[in-house]
VMD Tcl script that draws the C-alpha trace (Angstrom):
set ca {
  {-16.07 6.38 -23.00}
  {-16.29 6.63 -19.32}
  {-13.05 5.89 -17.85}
  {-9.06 5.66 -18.52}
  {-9.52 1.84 -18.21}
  {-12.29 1.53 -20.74}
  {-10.18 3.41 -23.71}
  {-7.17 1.40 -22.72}
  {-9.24 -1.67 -23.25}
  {-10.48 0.19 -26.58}
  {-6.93 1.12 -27.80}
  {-5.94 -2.58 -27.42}
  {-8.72 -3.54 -29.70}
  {-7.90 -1.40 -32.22}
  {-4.21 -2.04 -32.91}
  {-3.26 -3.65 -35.87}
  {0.42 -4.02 -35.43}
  {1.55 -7.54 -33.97}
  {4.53 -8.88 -31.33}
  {7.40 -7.67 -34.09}
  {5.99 -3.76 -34.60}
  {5.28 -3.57 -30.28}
  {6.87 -0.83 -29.06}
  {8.85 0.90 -31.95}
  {5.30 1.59 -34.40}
  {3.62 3.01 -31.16}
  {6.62 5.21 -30.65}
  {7.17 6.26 -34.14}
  {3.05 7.03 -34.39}
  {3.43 8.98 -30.77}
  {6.34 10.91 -32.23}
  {4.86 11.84 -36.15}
  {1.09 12.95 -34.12}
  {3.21 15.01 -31.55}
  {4.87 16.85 -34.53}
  {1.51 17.20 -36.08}
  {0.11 19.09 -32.81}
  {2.89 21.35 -32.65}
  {2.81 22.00 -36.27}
  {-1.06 22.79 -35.60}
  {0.39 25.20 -32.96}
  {3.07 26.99 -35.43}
  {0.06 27.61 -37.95}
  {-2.73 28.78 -35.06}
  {0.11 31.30 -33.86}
  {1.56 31.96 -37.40}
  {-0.49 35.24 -38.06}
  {-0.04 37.03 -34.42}
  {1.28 40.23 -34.13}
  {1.28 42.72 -31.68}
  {-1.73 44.14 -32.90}
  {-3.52 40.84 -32.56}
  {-2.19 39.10 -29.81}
  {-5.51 39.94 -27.84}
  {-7.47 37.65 -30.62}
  {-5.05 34.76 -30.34}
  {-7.83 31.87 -29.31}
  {-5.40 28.35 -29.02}
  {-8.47 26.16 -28.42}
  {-8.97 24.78 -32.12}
  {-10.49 21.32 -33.36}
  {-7.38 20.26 -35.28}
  {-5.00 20.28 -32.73}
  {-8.23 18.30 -30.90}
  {-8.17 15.56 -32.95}
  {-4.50 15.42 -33.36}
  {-3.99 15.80 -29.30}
  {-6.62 12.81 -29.67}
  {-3.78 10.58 -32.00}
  {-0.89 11.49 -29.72}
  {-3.17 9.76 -26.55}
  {-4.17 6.98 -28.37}
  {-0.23 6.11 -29.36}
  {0.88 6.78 -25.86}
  {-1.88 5.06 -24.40}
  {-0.50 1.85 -26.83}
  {3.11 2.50 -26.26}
  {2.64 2.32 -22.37}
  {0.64 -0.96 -22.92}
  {3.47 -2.74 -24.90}
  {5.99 -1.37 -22.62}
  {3.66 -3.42 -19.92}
  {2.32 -0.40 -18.50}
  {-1.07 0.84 -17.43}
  {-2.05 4.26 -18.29}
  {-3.04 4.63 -13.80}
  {0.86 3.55 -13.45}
  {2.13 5.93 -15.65}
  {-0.09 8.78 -14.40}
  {0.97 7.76 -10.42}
  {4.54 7.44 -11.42}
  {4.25 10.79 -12.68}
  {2.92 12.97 -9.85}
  {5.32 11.42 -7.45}
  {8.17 12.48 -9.52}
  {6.63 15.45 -10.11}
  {6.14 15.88 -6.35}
  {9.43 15.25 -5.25}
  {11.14 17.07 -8.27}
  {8.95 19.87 -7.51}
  {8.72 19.55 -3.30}
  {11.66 22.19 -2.65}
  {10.39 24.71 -5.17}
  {6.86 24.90 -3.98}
  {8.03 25.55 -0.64}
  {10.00 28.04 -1.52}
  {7.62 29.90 -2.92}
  {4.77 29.15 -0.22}
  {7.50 30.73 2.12}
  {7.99 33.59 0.08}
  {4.66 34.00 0.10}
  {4.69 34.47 -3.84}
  {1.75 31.81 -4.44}
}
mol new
graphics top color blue
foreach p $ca { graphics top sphere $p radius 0.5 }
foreach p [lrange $ca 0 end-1] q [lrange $ca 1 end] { graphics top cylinder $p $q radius 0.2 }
display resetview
């Protein structure tokens, strides 16, 4: 897959819910694979200690493929809302910008970045 537009048009051909499921089964799937990843998480950091932090590696193939599920259900969720994936991703950084805008500058003034 080459581009964001290309697995869009790929997640639409693979859902299987119709008009009556849009919207809530994409959020319930984006909600149970987002649990999954951070129960992934809980069992990658489960056996740290002090003694072992150093080793801690959270790059893992699991969370992967379940990272992987939670796209694909927000990737369908945004489409049945009526959203592109570019809209959602613009939409973001400019809130992200202007929520952000003050406290950047701040710190470029401080000189802490």
């Amino acid at each position: 897959m080459s581009d964001l537009t290309e697995y869009e048009i790929f997640v639409k051909s693979k859902k299987k819910w119709g008009p009556a499921k849009e919207v809530l089964y994409p959020a319930l799937g984006l909600s149970g694979e987002t649990g999954e990843v951070v129960d992934r998480i809980k069992k990658i950091y489960r056996g740290v200690t002090e003694a072992n932090l150093s080793d801690l590696t959270w790059r893992d193939e699991e969370a992967l493929l379940e990272l992987g599920d939670v796209f694909y259900y927000l990737v369908a969720l945004a489409h049945d809302l009526g959203f592109t994936m570019q809209e959602v991703i613009d939409t973001n950084v400019t809130k992200l910008m202007a929520r952000h805008k003050t406290a950047y500058y701040k710190i470029m003034e401080r000189g802490d970045a």
